[in-house]
C-alpha positions as CSV (number, residue, x, y, z in Angstrom):
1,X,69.3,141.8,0.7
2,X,66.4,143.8,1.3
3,X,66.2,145.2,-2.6
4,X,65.9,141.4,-3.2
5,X,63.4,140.4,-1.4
6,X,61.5,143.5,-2.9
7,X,61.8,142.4,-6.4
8,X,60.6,139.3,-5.8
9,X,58.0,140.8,-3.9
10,X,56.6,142.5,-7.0
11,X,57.8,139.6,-9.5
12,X,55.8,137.2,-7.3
13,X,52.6,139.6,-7.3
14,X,52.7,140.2,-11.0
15,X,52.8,136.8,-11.6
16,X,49.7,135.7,-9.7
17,X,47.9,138.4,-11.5
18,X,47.9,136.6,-14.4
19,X,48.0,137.4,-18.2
20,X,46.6,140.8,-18.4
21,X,47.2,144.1,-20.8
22,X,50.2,141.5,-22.3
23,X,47.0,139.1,-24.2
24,X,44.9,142.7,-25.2
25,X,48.3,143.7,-26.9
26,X,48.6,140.8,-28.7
27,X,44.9,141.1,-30.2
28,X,45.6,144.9,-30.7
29,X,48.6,144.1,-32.5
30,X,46.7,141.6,-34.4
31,X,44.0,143.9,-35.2
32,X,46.3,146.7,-37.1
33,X,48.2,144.1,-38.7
34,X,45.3,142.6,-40.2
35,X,44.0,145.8,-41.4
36,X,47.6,147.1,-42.8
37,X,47.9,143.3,-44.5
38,X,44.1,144.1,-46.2
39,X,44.9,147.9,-46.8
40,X,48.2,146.6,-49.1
41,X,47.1,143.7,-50.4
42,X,44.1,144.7,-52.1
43,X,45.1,147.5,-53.9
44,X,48.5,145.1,-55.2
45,X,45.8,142.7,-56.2
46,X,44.3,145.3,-58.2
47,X,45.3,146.2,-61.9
48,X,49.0,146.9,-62.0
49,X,49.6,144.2,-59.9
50,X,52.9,144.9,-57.9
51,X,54.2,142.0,-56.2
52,X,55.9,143.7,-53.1
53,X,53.0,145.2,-52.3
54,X,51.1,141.7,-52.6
55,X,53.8,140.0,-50.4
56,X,54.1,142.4,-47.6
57,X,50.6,142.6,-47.3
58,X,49.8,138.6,-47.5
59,X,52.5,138.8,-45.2
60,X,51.0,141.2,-42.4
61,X,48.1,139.5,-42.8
62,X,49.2,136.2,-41.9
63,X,50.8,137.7,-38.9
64,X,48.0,139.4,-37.6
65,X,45.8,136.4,-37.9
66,X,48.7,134.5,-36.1
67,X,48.6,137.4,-33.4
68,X,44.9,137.2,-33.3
69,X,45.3,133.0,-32.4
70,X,48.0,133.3,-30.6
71,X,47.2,132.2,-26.7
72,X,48.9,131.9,-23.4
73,X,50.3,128.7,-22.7
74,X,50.4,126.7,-20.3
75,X,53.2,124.6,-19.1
76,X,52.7,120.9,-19.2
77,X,52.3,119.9,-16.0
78,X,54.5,116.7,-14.7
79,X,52.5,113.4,-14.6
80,X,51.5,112.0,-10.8
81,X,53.5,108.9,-11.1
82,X,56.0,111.3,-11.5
83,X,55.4,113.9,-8.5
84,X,54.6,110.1,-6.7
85,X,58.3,109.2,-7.2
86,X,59.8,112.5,-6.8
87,X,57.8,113.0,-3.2
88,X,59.3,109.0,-2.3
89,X,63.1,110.6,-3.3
90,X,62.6,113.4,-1.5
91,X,61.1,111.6,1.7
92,X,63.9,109.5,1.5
93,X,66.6,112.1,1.7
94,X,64.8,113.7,4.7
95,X,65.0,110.4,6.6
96,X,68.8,109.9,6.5
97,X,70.7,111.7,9.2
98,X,73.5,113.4,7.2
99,X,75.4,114.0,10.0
100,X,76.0,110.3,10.5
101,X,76.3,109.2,7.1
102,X,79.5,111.3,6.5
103,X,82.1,109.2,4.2
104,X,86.0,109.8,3.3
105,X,87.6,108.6,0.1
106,X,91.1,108.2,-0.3
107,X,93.6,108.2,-3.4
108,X,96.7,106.4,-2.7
109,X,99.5,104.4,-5.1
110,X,96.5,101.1,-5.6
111,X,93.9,102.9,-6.0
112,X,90.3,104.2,-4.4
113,X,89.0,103.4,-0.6
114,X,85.7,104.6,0.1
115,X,84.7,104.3,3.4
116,X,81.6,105.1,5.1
117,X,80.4,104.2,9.2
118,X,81.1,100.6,9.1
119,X,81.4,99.9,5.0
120,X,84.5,100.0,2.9
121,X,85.0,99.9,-0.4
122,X,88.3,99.4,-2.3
123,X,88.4,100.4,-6.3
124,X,91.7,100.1,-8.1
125,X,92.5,102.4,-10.8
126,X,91.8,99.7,-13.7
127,X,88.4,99.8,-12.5
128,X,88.1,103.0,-13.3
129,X,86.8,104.4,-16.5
130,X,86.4,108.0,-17.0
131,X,86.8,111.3,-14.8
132,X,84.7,114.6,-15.3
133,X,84.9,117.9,-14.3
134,X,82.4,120.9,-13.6
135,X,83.7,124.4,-11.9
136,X,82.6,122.9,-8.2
137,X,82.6,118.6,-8.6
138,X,84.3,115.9,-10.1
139,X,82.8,112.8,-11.4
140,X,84.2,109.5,-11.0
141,X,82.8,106.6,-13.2
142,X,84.3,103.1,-11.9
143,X,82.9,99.6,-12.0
144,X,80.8,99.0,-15.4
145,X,78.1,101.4,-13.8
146,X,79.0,103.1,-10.9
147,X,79.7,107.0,-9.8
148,X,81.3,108.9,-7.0
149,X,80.4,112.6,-7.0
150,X,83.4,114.4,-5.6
151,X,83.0,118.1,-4.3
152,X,85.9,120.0,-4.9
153,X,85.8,122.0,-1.7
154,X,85.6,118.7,0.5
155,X,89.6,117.7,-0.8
156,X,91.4,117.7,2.3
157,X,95.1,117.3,0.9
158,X,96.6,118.2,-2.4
159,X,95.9,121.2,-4.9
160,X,92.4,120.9,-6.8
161,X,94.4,121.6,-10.2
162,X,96.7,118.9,-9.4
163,X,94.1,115.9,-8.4
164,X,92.3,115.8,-12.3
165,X,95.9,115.7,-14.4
166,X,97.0,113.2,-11.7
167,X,93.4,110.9,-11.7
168,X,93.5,110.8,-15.7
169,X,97.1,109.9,-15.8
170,X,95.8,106.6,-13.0
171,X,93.4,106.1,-15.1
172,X,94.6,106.2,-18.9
173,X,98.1,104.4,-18.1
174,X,96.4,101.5,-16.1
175,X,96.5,99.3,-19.7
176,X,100.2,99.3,-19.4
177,X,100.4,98.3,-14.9
């Protein structure tokens, strides 16, 4: 870990010293572009007048003004009723103790029990509406607009391969229970 910590070291530092030789590049490039774009387009604007001569030097002309105007942006910055609400979400996950708040959810032949300290909450299958799948989680959509968030590390019993085919099968044939 220690070449890590290096690199980031020296990524960190160059990016607090800001834009640098990058911008004089950029108005360097500019700069012979312009003059190549001049130095072919007049002479094709002269008598014969070639007309790949005109384009590619209308062409490195526009490019070396765009060079030339071309600045360092600046990413927009979020508003503060934003960073208000994010700093409220973020208090508010600090305040819960996680140890506490653990929950356990069960599949069995009626459906869903979720169960958390003193709360339970029963879902059958024909409340359910749609299951997703990422490489780590599973998404459970129930209720009109509820969600359970499902890690796939945290199943206890079963085979992760076997819980989606199994869930889809609850949820797809509850038309015809």
């Amino acid at each position: 870990m220690p070449g890590m910590w290096k690199v980031t070291d020296k990524l960190n530092a160059r990016a607090a010293k800001g834009p640098g030789p990058e911008r004089r590049r950029y108005r360097v490039y500019g700069v012979a572009l312009l003059a190549l774009g001049v130095f072919a387009l007049v002479p094709g604007l002269m008598e014969p007048k070639i007309p790949s001569l005109i384009a590619a030097g209308g062409f490195a002309a526009v490019m070396g003004v765009w060079c030339l105007c071309l600045r360092e942006r600046t990413p927009l910055r979020p508003p503060s009723s934003c960073k208000r609400g994010a700093a409220e979400l973020l208090a508010g996950r600090r305040a819960v103790d996680w140890e506490k708040a653990a929950a356990a959810v069960r599949f069995d032949g009626n459906g869903m029990t979720a169960s958390a300290q003193k709360n339970r909450e029963a879902v059958p299958y024909g409340d359910m509406t749609g299951i997703f799948e990422t490489a780590r989680l599973w998404l459970l959509v129930y209720g009109g607009e509820k969600a359970l968030l499902l890690q796939k590390k945290d199943l206890a019993s079963g085979e992760a391969a076997a819980f989606l085919p199994f869930l889809r099968d609850k949820i797809n044939n509850k038309a015809y229970q």
